[in-house]
C-alpha positions as CSV (number, residue, x, y, z in Angstrom):
1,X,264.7,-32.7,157.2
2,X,268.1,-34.2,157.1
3,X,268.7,-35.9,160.6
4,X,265.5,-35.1,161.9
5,X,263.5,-38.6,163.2
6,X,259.7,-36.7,163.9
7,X,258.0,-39.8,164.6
8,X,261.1,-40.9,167.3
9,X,261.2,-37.2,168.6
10,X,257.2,-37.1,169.1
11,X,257.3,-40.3,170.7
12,X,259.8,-39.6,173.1
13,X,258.4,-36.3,174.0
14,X,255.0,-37.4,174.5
15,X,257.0,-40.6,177.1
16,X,258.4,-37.4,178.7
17,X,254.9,-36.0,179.8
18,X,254.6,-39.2,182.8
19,X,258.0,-37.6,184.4
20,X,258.1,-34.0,186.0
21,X,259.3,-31.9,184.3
22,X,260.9,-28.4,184.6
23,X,259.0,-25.0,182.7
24,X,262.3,-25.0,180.3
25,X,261.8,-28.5,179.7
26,X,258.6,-28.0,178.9
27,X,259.2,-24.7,177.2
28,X,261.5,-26.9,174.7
29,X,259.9,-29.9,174.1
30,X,256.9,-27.3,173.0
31,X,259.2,-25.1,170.7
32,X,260.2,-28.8,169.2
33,X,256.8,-30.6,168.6
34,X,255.8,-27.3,166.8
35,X,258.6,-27.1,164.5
36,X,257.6,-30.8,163.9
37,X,254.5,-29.7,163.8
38,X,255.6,-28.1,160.4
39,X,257.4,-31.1,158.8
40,X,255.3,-34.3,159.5
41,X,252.1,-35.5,157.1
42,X,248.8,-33.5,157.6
43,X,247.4,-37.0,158.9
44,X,249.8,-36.9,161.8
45,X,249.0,-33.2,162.7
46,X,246.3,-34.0,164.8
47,X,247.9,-36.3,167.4
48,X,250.7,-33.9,166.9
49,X,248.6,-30.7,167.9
50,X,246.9,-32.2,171.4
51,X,250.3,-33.5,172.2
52,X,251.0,-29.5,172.0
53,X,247.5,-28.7,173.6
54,X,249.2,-31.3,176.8
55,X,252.1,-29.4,176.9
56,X,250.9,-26.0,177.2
57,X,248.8,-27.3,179.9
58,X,251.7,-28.8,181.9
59,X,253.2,-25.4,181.1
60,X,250.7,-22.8,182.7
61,X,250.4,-25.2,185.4
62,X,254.5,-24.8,186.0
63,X,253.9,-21.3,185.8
64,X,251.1,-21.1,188.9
């Protein structure tokens, strides 16, 4: 976990959700809050999993 700031990085993703944003944008902030998903304390996995659930939304909409 060297380097890797998961509260920072979570923040700023879920920030990112107010501006548009492009499917690979989304596509990568995805891939990165679920590999974060995987490092942060079980009490954080919650918030951490509907911020996931948001972006999967914002995802299949980009897709339509």
């Amino acid at each position: 976990m060297s380097g890797v700031q998961p509260y920072h990085e979570i923040t700023e993703i879920a920030r990112s959700l107010s501006e548009p944003l492009t499917s690979a944008e989304l596509s990568a902030a995805l891939d990165r809050v679920e590999y974060l998903f995987e490092i942060i304390p079980p009490e954080l996995q919650e918030p951490v999993e509907q911020l996931a659930a948001q972006l999967r939304r914002k995802l299949a909409q980009a897709a339509d």
